[in-house]
LUMLOVO-705980 format. One line per 4 residues: their letters; for each residue x, y, z of C-alpha. Coordinates in pm, whole numbers. Each point is the difference from the previous one (the first is absolute). Example, Ala and Ser with C-alpha at 12.3 -4.5 7.8 and 13.67 -1.06 7.14 Angstrom:
<nodes>
as) 1230 -450 780 ~ 137 344 -66
</nodes>
This chain:
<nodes>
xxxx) -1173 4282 -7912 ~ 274 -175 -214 ~ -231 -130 -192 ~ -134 329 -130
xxxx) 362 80 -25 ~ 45 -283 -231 ~ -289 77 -219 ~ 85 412 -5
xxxx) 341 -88 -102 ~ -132 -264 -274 ~ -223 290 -122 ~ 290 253 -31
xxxx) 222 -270 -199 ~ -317 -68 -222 ~ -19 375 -58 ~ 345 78 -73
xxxx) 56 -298 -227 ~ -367 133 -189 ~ 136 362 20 ~ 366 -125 -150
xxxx) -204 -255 -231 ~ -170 334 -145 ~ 297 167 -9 ~ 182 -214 -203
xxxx) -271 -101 -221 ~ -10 438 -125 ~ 333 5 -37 ~ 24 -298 -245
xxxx) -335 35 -183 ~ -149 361 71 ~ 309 280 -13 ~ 205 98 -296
xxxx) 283 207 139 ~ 115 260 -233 ~ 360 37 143 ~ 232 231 -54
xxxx) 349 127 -192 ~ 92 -132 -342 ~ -207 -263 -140 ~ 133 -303 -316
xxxx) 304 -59 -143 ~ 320 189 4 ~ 63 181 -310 ~ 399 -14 -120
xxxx) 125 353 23 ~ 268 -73 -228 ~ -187 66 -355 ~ -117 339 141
xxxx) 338 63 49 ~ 1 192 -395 ~ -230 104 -270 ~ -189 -272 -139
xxxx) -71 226 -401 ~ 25 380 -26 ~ -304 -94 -268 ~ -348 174 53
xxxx) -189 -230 218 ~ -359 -20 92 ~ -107 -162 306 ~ -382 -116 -55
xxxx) -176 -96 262 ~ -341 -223 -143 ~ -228 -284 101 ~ -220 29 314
xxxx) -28 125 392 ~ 371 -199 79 ~ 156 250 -293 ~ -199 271 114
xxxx) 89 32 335 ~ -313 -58 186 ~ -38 49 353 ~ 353 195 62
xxxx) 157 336 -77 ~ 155 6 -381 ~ 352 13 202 ~ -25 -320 98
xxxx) -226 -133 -275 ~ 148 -274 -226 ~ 111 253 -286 ~ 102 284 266
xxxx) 226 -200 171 ~ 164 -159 -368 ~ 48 322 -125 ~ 115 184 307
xxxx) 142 -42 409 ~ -268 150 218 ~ 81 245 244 ~ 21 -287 270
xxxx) 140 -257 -154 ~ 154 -289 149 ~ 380 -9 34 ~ 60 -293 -177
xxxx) -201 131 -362 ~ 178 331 4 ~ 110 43 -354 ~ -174 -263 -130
xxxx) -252 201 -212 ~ -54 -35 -379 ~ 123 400 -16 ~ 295 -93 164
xxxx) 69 -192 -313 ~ -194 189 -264 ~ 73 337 -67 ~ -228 78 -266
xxxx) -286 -168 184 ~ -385 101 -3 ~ -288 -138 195 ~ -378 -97 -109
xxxx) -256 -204 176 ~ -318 -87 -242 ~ -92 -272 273 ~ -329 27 120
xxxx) -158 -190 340 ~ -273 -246 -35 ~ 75 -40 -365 ~ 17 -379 -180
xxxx) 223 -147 -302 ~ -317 102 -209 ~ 35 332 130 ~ 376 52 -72
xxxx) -21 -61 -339 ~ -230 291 -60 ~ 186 192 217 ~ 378 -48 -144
xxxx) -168 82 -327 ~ -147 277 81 ~ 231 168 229 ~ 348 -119 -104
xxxx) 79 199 -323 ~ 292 -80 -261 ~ 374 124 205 ~ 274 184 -185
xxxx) 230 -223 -161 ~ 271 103 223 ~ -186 -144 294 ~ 53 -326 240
xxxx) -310 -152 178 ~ 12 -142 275 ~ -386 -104 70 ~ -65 -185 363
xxxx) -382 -215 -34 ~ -161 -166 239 ~ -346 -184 -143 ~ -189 -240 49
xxxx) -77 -34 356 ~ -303 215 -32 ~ -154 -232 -264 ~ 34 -311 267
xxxx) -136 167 364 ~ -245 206 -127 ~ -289 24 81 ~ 47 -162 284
xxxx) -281 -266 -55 ~ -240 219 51 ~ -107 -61 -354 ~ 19 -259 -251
xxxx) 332 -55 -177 ~ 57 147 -324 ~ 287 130 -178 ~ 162 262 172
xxxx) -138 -76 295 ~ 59 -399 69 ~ -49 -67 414 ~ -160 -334 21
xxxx) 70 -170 -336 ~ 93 -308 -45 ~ 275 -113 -202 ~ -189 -83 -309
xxxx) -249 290 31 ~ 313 191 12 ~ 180 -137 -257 ~ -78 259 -309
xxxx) 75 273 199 ~ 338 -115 78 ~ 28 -62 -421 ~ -142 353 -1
xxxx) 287 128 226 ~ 274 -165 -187 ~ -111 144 -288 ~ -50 376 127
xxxx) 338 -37 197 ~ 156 -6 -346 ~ -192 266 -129 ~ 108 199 260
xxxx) 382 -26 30 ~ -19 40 -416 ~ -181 327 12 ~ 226 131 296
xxxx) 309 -144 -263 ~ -218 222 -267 ~ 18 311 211 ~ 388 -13 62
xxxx) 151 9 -391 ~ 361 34 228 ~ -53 -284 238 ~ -123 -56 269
xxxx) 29 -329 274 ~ -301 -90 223 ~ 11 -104 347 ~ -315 -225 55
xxxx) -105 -135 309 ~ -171 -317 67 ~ -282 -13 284 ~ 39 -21 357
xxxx) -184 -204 193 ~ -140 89 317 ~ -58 -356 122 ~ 356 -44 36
xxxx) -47 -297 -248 ~ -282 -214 236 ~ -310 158 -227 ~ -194 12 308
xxxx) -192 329 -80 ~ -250 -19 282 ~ 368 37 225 ~ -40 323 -192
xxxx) -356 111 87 ~ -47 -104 -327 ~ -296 -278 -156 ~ 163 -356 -44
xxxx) 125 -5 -386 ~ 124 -396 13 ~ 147 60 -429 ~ 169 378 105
xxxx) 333 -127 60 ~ -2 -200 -341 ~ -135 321 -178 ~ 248 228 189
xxxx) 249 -264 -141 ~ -111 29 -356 ~ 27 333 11 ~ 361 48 117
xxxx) 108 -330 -290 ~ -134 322 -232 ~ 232 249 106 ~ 312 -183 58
xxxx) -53 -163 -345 ~ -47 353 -144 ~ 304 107 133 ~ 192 -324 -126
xxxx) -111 52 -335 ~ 109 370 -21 ~ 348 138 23 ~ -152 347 129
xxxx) -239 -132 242 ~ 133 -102 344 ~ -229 -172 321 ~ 12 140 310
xxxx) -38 -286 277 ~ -239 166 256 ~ -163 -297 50 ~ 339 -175 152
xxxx) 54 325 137 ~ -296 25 192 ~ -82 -392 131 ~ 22 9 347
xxxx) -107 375 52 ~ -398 -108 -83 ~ -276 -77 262 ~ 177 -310 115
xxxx) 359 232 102 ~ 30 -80 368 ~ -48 -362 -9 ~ 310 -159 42
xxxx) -67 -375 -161 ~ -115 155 -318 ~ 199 -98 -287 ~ 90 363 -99
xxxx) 58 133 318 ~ 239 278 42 ~ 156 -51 323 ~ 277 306 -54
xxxx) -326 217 -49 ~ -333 -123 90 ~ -252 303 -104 ~ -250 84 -224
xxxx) 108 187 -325 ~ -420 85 -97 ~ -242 273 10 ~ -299 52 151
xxxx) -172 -105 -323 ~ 205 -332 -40 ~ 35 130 -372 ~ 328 211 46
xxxx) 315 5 178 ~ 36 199 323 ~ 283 239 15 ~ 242 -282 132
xxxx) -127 -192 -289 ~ 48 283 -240 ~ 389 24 137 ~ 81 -429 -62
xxxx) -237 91 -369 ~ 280 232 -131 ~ 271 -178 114 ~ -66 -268 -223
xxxx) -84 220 -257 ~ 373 187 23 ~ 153 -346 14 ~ -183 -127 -320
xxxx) 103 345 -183 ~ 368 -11 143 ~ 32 -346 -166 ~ -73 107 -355
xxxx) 89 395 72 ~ 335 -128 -289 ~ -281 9 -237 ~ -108 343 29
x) 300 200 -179
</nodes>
């Protein structure tokens, strides 16, 4: 009899530490809590404490699915929530709205989902016409990302569309990009004959920086991260070489908020708020992500908002 004891009670501790074991092993590597309440950095309330320019100003919203607010009401979209507090806002962004500052401020969003740096050339050409002299642009962009995870490997790499490629492969592309990147912010500096500052944003990275993409339900891509890297040496060099044209860190935003968000010996973990900032589609922010998106957005217009008058 206390033998069977024994070996029922070795059982049970088998099972619970199996049961615990499994336990553990989804919260670390399988769930991606989306958490709640305000999400990224606090934005200084003290520039939207006056007008920024009583000028004409056009907010333009252009690039792909991150600028077009994919996957969440227009509210609380990237450009809704820049140009205006929604209705349940959280207490400590009250105020802090570009019409708060801006007076004279209008809203456009040529941004479409799915689309690629190839795409938003065409686009901004075709759907941006020459402003009134007496207008201010401010023009938010977010490309590139589209032209690195699509298609997804499920087809060979080519420009546009390079899952898979190696470094080399990839290498004209990445020319390509550089190249088109400057085409672009000069036609968008074409368009505004009064001005106009740009607010581009370099690539997130849902790995949280380990460019494991099977960790992602995605095929192994062993040159992404070096790609990915190229990529973002683009933009920020863009921006460095124009006075107008101002990065957007959602990539340093975002680390820690990937796939990899509730493991705790990570290098980028966020202990202060361990959740996942992602859609559905790994391509776009969820609405947490969309909140900690235009935060850094506000901060990076705050900082030159002198400029503006």
């Amino acid at each position: 009899m206390k033998r069977r004891t024994w070996r029922l009670l070795v059982l049970l501790g088998i099972g619970a530490v199996l049961i615990a074991g499994v336990l553990v092993y989804c919260k670390l590597y399988l769930t991606h809590p989306f958490g709640s309440g305000p999400a990224g950095p606090a934005v200084p309330g003290e520039p939207f404490a006056q007008t920024w320019t009583d000028r004409k100003v056009l907010l333009l919203g252009a690039g792909d699915s991150i600028t077009a607010g994919f996957g969440v009401p227009q509210s609380h979209s990237l450009v809704g929530r820049l140009a205006d507090n929604p209705a349940d806002e959280f207490p400590d962004m009250q105020g802090k709205c570009l019409r708060r500052v801006l007076p004279n401020l209008a809203v456009r969003n040529i941004a479409v989902s799915g689309s690629t740096s190839l795409d938003h050339l065409q686009i901004i050409g075709r759907d941006l016409p020459a402003q009134p002299d007496d207008v201010l642009g401010l023009v938010v962009i977010t490309t590139g990302g589209n032209d690195l995870i699509h298609d997804y490997g499920r087809s060979p790499p080519r420009e546009g569309a390079m899952y898979g490629a190696t470094l080399e492969e990839a290498q004209p592309w990445i020319e390509s990009f550089e190249k088109r990147l400057g085409q672009i912010l000069d036609l968008i500096a074409s368009r505004f004959p009064g001005g106009c500052h740009v607010f581009l944003a370099d690539v997130y990275d849902p790995t949280d920086g380990v460019g494991d993409a099977p960790a992602a339900r995605l095929p192994d891509w062993p040159d992404g991260l070096a790609i990915h890297a190229a990529y973002n040496e683009i933009l920020h060099r863009a921006a460095a070489d124009r006075e107008n044209v101002h990065a957007v860190p959602l990539r340093e935003t975002f680390l820690g908020h990937g796939v990899h968000c509730t493991q705790p010996w990570r290098e980028h973990y966020r202990r202060d708020d361990p959740t996942y900032w992602y859609g559905f589609n790994l391509e776009d922010p969820n609405i947490r992500g969309y909140d900690a998106a235009r935060r850094v957005f506000l901060i990076e217009m705050a900082r030159v908002a002198e400029s503006f008058r």
